[in-house]
N, C-alpha and C positions, 0 to 999 in steps of 0.2 A: 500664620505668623510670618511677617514680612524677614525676611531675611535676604542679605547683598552675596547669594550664589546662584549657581546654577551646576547641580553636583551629580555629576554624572558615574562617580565612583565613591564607593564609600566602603575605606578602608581604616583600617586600623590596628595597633600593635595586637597580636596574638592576644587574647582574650586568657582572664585570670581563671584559674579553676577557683570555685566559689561556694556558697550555698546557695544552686540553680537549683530548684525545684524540675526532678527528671521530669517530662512528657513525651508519651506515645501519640503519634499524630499519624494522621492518616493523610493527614496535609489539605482539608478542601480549602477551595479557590473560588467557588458558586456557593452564595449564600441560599438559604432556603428561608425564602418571606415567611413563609408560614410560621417559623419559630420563631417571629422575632415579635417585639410587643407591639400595639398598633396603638396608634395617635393621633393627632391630628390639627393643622395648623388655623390656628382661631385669630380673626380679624381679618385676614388678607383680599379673601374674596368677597364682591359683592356685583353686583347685575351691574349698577352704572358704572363702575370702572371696568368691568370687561367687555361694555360697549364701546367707549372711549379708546381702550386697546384693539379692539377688532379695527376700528377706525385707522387707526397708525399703523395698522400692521399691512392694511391694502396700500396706502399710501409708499411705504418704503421699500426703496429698490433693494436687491441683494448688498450691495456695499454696506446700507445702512443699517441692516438687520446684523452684517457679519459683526461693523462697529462694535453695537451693541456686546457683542459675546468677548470683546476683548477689552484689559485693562492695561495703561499703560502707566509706568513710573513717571513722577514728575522730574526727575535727574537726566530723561529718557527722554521728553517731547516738549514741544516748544507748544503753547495755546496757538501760534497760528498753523500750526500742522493740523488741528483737527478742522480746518477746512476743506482738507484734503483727506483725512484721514477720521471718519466719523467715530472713532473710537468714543464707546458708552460710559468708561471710568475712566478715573486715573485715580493714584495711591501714593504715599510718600514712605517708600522704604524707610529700614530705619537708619541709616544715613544720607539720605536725598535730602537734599537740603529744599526752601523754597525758593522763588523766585530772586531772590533775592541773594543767593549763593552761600550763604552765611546756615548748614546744617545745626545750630545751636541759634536760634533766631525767636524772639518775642512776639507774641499773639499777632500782633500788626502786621509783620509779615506773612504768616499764613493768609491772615484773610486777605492784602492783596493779592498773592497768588490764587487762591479757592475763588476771587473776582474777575481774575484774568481770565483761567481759564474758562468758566462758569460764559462771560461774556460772548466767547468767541461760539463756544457749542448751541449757543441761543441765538445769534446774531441771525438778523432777515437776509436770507439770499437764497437765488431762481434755484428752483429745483431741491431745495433744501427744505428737511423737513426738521422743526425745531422739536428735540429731543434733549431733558437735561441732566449733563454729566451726576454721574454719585462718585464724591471723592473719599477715598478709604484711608487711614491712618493706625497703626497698632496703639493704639488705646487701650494699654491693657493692664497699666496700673495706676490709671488717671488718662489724662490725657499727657501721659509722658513727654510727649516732640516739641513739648511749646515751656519758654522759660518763666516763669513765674506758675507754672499750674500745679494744684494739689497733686502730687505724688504719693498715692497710698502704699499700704502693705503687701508685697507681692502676692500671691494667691496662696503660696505655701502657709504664711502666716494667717491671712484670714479664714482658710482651713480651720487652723490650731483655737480662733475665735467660736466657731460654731455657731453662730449667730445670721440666720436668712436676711434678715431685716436689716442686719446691718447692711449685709452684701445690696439688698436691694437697693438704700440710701447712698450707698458706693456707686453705685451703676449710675442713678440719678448725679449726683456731682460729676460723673466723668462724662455722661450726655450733656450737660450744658456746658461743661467747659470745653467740651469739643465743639460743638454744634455754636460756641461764639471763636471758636478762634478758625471757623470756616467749613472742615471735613464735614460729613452729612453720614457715615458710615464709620463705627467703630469695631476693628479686628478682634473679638472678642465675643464670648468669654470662653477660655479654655475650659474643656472637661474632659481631659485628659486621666486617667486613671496612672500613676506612672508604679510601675513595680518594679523599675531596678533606680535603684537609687544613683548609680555612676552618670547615669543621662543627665546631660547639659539643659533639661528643661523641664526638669522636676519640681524646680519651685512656679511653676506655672501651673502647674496642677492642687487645684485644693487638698488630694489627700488620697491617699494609698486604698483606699476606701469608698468602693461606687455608690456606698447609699450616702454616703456625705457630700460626693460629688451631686447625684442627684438632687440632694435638697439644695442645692445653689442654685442649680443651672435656672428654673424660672424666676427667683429672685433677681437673677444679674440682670435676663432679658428684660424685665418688666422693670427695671432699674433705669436702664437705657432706653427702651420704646418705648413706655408709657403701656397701660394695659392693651391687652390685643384693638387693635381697630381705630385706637384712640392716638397714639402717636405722631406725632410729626414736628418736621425740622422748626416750625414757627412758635412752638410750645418747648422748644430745648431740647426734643429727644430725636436720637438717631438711630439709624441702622445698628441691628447688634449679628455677631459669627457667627456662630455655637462653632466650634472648632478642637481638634481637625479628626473629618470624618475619617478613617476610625482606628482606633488599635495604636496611634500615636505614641500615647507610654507603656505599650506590652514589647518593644523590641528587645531582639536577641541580645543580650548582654548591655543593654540600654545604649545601643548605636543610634545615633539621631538620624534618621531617615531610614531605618535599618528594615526589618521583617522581622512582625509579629507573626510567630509561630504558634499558634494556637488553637483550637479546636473551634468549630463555629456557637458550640454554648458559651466559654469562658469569651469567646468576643462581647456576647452579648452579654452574660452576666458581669463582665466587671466593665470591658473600654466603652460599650453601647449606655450605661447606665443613666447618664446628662441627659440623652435628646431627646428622651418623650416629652421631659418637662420643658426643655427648650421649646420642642414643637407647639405641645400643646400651650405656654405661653404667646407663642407668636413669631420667632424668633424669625426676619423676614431672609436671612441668607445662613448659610451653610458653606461651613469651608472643609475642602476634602486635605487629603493629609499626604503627607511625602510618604510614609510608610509603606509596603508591602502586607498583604497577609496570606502568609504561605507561597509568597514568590510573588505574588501579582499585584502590582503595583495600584494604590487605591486610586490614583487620575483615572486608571482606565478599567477598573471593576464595576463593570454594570449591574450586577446584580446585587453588588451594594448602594451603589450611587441613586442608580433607578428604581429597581426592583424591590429593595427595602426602605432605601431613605424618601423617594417620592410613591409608592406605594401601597409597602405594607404601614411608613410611617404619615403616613399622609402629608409629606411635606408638600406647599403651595409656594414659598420662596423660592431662590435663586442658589444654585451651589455655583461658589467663586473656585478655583484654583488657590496654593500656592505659589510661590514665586518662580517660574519656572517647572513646576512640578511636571505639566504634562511633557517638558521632555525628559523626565525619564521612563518614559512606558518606551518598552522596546520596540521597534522600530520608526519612533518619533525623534526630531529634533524640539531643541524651541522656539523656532521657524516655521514648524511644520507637523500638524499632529490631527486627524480628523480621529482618530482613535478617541480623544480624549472626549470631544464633544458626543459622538454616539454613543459612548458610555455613559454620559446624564452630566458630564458637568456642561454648566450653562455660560459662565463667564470665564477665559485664562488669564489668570496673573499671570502678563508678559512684558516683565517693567522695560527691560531691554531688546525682547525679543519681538515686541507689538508688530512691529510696520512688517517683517515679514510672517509671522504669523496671520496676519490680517488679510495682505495680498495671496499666500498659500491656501487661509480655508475660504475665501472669496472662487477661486478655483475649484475646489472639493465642492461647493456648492455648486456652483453651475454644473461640474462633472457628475452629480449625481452621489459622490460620495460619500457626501454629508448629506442625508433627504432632506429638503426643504422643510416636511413636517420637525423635523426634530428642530434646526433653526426658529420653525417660528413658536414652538414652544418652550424652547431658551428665552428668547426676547418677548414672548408675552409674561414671562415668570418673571425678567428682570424690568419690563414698564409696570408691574404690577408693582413691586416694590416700588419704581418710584414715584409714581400715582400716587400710593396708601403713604409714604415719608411725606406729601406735601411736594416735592422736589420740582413738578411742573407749575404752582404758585410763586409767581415773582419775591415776595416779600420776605425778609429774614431779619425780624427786630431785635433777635438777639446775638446778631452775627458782628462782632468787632465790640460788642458794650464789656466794659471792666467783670468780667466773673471769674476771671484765673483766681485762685488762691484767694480768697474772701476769708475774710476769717469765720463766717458759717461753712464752708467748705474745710477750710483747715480743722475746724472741731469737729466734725465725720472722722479725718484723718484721724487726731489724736486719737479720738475714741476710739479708732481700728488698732492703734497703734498696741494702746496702754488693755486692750481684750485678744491679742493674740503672741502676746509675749507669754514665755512658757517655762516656770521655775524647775529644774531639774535638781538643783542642791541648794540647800541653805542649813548652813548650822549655827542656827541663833544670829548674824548677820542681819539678813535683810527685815524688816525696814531698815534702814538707814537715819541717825536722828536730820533733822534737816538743821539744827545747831551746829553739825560738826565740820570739820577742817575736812574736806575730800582733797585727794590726788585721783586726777583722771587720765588715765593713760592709755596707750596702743595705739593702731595708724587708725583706727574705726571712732576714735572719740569726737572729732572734730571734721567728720568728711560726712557731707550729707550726700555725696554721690557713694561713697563706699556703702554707706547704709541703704541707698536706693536702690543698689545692683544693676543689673543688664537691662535694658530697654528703658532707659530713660536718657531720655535728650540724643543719644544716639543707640545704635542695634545694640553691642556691648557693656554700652554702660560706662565705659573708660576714660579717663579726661576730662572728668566733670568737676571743679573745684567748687568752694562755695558760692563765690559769688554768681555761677548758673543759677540760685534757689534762691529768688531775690524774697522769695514766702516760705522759705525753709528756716527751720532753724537744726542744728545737729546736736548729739545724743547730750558732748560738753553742754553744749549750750542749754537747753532745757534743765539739768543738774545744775548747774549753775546759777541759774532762772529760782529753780524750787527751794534753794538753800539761803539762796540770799536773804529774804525777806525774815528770816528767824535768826540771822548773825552767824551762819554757816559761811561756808567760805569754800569756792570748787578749785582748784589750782590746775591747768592745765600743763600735762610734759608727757609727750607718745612715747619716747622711751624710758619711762617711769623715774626719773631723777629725781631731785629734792631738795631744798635746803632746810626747810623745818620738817621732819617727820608728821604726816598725817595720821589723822585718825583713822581713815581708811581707807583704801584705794580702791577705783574701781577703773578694769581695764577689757577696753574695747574694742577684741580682734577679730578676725575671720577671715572667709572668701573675699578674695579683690570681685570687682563687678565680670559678669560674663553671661553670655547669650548661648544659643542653641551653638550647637557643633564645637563649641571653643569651651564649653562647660561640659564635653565629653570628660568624665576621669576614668584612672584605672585603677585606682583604690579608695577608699573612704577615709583613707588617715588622714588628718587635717595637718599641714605644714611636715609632708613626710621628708625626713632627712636638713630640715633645714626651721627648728623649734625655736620661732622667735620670738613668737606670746610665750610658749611656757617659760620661757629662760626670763623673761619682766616678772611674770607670776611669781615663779621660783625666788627670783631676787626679793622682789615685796614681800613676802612671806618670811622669808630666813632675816629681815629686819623687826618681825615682831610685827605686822603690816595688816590685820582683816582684808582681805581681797577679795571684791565680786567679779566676776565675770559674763561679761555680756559679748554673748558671740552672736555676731552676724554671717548667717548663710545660708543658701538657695536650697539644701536638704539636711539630711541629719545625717554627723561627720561622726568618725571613733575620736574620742577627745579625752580619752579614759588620763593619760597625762594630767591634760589640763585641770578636768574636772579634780584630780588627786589633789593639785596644786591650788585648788579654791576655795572659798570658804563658803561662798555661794555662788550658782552659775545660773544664768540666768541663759535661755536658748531666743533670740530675740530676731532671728530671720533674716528677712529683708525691710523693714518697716517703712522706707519713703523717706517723705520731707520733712515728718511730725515725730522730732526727737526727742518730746516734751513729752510725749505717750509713754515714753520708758520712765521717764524722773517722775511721774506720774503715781508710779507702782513700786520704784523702790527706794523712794524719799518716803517718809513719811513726815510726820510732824516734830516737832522739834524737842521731845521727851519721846519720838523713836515708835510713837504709837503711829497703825498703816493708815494713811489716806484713801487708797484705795487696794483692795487684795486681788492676786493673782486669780485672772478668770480663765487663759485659754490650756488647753489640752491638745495631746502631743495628737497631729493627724495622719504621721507618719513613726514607724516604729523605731524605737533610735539603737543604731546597733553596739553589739558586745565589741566585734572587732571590725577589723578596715576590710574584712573579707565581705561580710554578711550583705551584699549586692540587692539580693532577694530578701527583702524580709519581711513580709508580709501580713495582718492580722488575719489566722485563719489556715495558715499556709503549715504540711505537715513540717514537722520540727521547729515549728515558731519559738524561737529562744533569744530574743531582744533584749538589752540592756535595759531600756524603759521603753515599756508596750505602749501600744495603740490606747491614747485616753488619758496617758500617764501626765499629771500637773501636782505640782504641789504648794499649796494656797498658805498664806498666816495664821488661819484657823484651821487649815488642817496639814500640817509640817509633818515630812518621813525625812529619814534617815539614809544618806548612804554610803557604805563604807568605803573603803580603803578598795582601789579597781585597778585589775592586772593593767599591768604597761607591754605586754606584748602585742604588737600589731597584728602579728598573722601573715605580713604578706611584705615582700620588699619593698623598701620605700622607694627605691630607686624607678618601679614601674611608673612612678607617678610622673616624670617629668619624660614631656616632648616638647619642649617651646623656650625654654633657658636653658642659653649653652656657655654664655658666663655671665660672671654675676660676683658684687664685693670680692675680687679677686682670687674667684676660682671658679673650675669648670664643675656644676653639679653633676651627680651622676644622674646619668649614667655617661655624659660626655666626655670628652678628655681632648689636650692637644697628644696629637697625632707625633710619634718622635722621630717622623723620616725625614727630620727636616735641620737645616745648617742654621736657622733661625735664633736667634739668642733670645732667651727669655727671663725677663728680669720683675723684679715687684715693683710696683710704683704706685703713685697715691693717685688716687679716683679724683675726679670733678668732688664741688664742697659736698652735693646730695648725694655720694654716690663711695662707696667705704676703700675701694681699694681696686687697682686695674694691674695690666702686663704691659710691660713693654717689650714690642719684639722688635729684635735690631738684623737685620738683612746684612748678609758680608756682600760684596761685589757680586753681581751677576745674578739673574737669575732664582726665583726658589719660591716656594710655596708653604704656607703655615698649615693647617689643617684644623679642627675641632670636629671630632666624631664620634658615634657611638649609638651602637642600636640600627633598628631597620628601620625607616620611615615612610609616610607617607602623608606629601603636602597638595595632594590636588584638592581636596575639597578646602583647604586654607587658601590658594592660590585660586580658586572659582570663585572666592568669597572676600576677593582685595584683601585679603590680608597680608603684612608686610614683617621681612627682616630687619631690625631695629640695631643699629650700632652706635655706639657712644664710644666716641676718638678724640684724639690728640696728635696731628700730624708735625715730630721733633723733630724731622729729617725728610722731605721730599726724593719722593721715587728717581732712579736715573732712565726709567721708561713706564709704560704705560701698567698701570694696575686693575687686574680682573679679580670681581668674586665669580665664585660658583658653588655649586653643591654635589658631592662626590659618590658614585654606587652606581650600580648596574651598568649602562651602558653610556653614561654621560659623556658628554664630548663641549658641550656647549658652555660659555661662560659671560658675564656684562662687561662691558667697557666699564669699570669705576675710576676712571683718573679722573675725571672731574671733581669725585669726592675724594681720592687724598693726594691729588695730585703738585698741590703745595702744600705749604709748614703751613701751617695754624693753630687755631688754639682748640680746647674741648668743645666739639660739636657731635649733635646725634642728626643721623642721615636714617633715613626707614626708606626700603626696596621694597616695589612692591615681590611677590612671589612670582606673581603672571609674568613678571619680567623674565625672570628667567625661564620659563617657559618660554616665551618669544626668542628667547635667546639658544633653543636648542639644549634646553637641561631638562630632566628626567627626574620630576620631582617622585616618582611614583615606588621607587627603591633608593630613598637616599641615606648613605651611611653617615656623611662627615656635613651637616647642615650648613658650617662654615667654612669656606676654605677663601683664602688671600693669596693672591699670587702678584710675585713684584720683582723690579731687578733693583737690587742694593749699589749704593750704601743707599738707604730706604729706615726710617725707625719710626715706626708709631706704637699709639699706647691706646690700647684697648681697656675700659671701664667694663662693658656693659655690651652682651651678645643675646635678642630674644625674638620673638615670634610675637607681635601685636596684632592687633584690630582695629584700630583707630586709623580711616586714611589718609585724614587733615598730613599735610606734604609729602605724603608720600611720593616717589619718583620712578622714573627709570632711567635709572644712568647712561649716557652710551648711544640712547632711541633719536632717532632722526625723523 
């Protein structure tokens, strides 16, 4: 899974005591093949294409061979660099934009770019042997990077589906829509088992549940490649992942990149469970995983990589790297890693790091330290792949033709949509008649990117309004869509307001969008300390108001609140761009009788309280709110009562990344009171409820905003940025610095450019790296924001956060 870091520490606030299932480990690090299940990869080989690769393989000098083992970012390399630089892939992280500079960019521009560079790696020249590029894309709930493509149900919710066949007809839509908008390789399909639910990449896993994962993993493959042997780019289908080898969602406390500690059966029986079927489908690459198991980093575990996954599992493909992954095996840079390749992986994701990783194991090869036997069994495993894709014939008929978003591909979606949405409360509510007056409310009703979540159109997910989803419709709109035609009537208002009282309201909240490492939590309580859906809910209801509830989110949150506060709740995931899948199921017809009834089942166990981390079907003291299975259909309706509102756990743990916000500092932050600072209330920009103003006497002085220990280096390795939302009433009488306050900092940026005149309300985003550059010590920081100015100085702060998104981000002050 593509991601914009390269994280070399991975830390985090003190870890919540929990319900962790204790284990006794002996800690092994060497896997033993013998235990593990055997398999084996069907279609890849055959006599005349490994004649054909014997052939290129005498032919290619060491440069060309190293090429091959290395992929580069397209944000990272120019198409005429690979004249000089024979690199074998490129990949479009999930904020690389294409050629064309525009990271939120329509079909058209991908395939100019996938021609560009496509052209140069093929082009006739002395001494040059023509090899062709495979471009990689995370493809992993459609062909998300591209504007108009089907966006399905993330993985969490097609879990909740249970249905192979669907999965497999999913895989097929998102091969042809990738495979016309250029890429030839799709990053996918995860088969992650995740069992702590606080991990930032749990809804990427189908389900808590290795035999459910198992039964996907060859439907996805065979979705995307076409049956073993039969696939190729000319027929629509592409490269598929199976990802990430191994142990992915068994981390200690659900740390993303963190170490599974685990014994070597529970690897096999729950995180191993996908890849037989992967294998024995065909599945032509393999992506190894940032994780640890038991300390040892999986880039550089051979007796996983090699010894079990080409082995005892009989894998024939190519294992890819992560983004950076092999540098963090210890004593590797991302420059520099021969560890990584004699351990069995074959290709490195080195989107940044390519040209000197390239020229470093170009080196390691000649020196002997890399044996040339192992190089030319990398590059025979990755010509083999692109042999059997088709990728050395010229021709690509379906590359640039109309197939984003078709309405046969949007009805896949629906159908995923309206089979993995999952009733958890109804009392006599739902259906809904489609005659009657709706009130649709919450930020979730009319955002097809909130409904999409993390990896779509960029890594995070963030910033995507509607008109990105030019073949989307949102949750409003489909309700809308379903009502009309019987003299219903949907009224939209996010903060549930009214002029005529409705018949009934249905309101649309959850998780904003988020990707790996920024989807880390430290609690499960959904909106702790800051309850903006239940207080809409609450209000509907104390008007006499029937309220459903449609929550969208990446796992299963403690919502015992909410759910108290509804009259049906419907658990509705992440669903994509087909918001007519939901109106689908709880419209019904227009005397209220169902259209269609509730199919999916819960695939993850939904917890009692915000503590329950672990909660797994199976696991000793298993005591879930609603277990593993749990759904409740119109023909068969339960009951559930009145549910404690105690959390379990401070809400305050929950925030690291808003430090103010509608005119105050959440906890656990505060301003700091060593300061001569004047602070006063004032009104926020129109979208924005309430700000400070702080007014500077003469001279000199510093604001502060702190609280807690932090740690920003893997947000600062991953461009992420400080966001402030201001109002300069008063310019500086000298120069204005931020920094970040704790341990040993001394370092600060030049920000007079940003408030160094009067103006009006603007938002400025810093990158993090920036102050890094600047001598700040992101790695103990107490006080996230700190302002330092000499007065008379007065500005008015809105809005203080930690985003993802690096569309203008800066660095103030850099020369």
């Amino acid at each position: 899974m593509r991601k914009l870091l390269l994280v070399t520490t991975i830390l985090v606030a003190a870890p919540v005591v929990a319900q962790q299932a204790p284990t006794t480990l002996s800690e092994p690090t060497v896997a033993d093949p013998a235990q593990w299940p055997a398999a084996a990869s069907q279609g890849l080989i055959d006599p005349a294409t490994e004649k054909r690769i014997d052939a290129l393989l005498a032919q290619m000098s060491v440069e060309e061979k190293v090429g091959q083992m290395i992929q580069a970012d397209i944000g990272n390399i120019k198409p005429e660099e690979l004249r000089k630089y024979p690199v074998g892939s490129i990949l479009a992280g999930g904020n690389s934009p294409p050629l064309s500079g525009n990271d939120r960019s329509p079909q058209k521009d991908w395939v100019e770019t996938a021609r560009a560079f496509r052209a140069v790696a093929m082009e006739e020249r002395p001494g040059h042997v023509r090899i062709p590029l495979i471009f990689g894309v995370d493809a992993v709930h459609g062909n998300n990077n591209v504007i108009g493509a089907t966006i399905f149900p993330h993985n969490i919710g097609l879990g909740a589906a249970n249905d192979p066949d669907l999965i497999r007809r999913i895989g097929h839509v998102t091969a042809l829509e990738t495979a016309a908008a250029g890429p030839d390789w799709a990053f996918g399909p995860t088969l992650a088992v995740p069992q702590n639910d606080r991990w930032g990449r749990t809804y990427e896993g189908y389900s808590e549940d290795p035999a459910l994962v198992a039964s996907y993993a060859g439907a996805m493959i065979e979705g995307l490649q076409g049956k073993p042997g039969q696939g190729r780019i000319q027929q629509g289908q592409v490269a598929a992942s199976a990802k990430h080898f191994l142990g992915d969602g068994g981390t200690t406390d659900g740390i993303d990149q963190g170490n599974t500690q685990v014994d070597e059966a529970t690897l096999i029986r729950i995180h191993a469970a996908g890849y037989p079927g992967a294998i024995n489908a065909g599945t032509m690459t393999v992506m190894a995983s940032y994780n640890s198991w038991n300390g040892v980093k999986m880039h550089g575990n051979k007796s996983l990589l090699t010894d079990v996954l080409k082995g005892r599992m009989g894998f024939q493909g190519f294992v890819v790297g992560d983004w950076n992954g092999h540098g963090q095996i210890p004593g590797c840079t991302a420059t520099d890693c021969p560890q990584t390749f004699n351990a069995g992986l074959d290709m490195a994701m080195a989107p940044d790091s390519w040209k000197g990783l390239f020229e470093s194991t170009v080196r390691h090869v000649r020196e002997g330290t890399i044996p040339m036997s192992r190089v030319d069994d990398a590059v025979r495993r990755i010509l083999r792949v692109k042999f059997r894709l088709g990728l050395f014939d010229a021709p690509r008929p379906l590359e640039g033709k109309d197939l984003l978003g078709t309405p046969e591909h949007r009805a896949v979606a629906r159908e995923a949509v309206s089979k993995s949405i999952v009733l958890l409360k109804n009392e006599g509510v739902l259906p809904l008649k489609s005659s009657a007056n709706i009130l649709v409310a919450g930020p979730g009703a009319d955002s097809i990117g909130m409904q999409s979540g993390g990896w779509t159109l960029s890594w995070q997910g963030d910033g995507n309004g509607n008109e990105l989803f030019p073949n989307g419709q949102s949750i409003y709109a489909g309700i809308a869509e379903a009502v009309k035609q019987d003299g219903g009537s949907a009224t939209l208002s996010v903060d549930g307001s009214f002029a005529k009282k409705p018949d009934v309201a249905i309101v649309v909240f959850g998780e904003q969008p988020y990707a790996e490492m920024r989807g880390d939590i430290r609690t499960l309580e959904f909106q702790p300390g800051d309850k903006q859906a239940l207080a809409t809910l609450r209000k509907l209801r104390a008007q006499g108001i029937p309220t459903v509830a449609v929550f969208l989110s990446g796992r299963p949150m403690w919502v015992n609140p909410e759910l108290n506060a509804s009259d049906a709740f419907v658990a509705a995931w992440l669903p994509g761009t087909e918001g007519g899948g939901i109106a689908d199921v709880i419209i019904g017809d227009r005397t209220g009788k169902p259209r269609k009834d509730f199919h999916g089942r819960l695939s993850y166990s939904w917890p009692k309280s915000a503590g329950q981390f672990v909660l797994n079907r199976g696991m000793t003291g298993y005591d879930p709110l609603f277990a593993f299975g749990y759904g409740l259909t119109y023909a068969k309706p339960g009951k559930v009562g009145t549910l404690s509102e105690e959390a379990g756990l401070d809400s305050s743990l929950a925030n690291t990344t808003i430090f103010f916000s509608r005119g105050q500092t959440p906890a656990p932050f505060s301003f700091w009171s060593d300061s001569q600072v004047k602070r006063a209330v004032a009104e926020g920009p129109a979208q924005q409820e309430g700000a400070v103003q702080l007014t500077w006497p003469a001279g000199a002085e510093t604001v502060r905003i702190g609280g807690g220990a932090l740690d920003f280096t893997r947000e600062a390795n991953a461009d992420l940025s400080i966001q402030i939302s201001y109002r300069v009433d008063v310019a500086p009488k000298g120069p204005v610095r931020l920094l970040m306050e704790g341990g040993t900092n001394k370092g600060a940026i030049d920000a007079t450019s940003l408030f160094g005149t009067a103006r009006g309300w603007q938002t400025a985003k810093v990158f993090l790296k920036c102050y890094t550059a600047n001598g700040v010590d992101l790695t103990k920081v107490e006080a996230p924001f700190v302002l330092q100015a000499t007065g008379p100085f007065v500005v008015t702060i809105a809005d203080v956060r930690i985003v993802s998104d690096p569309n203008n981000s800066v660095c103030p002050g850099a020369k």
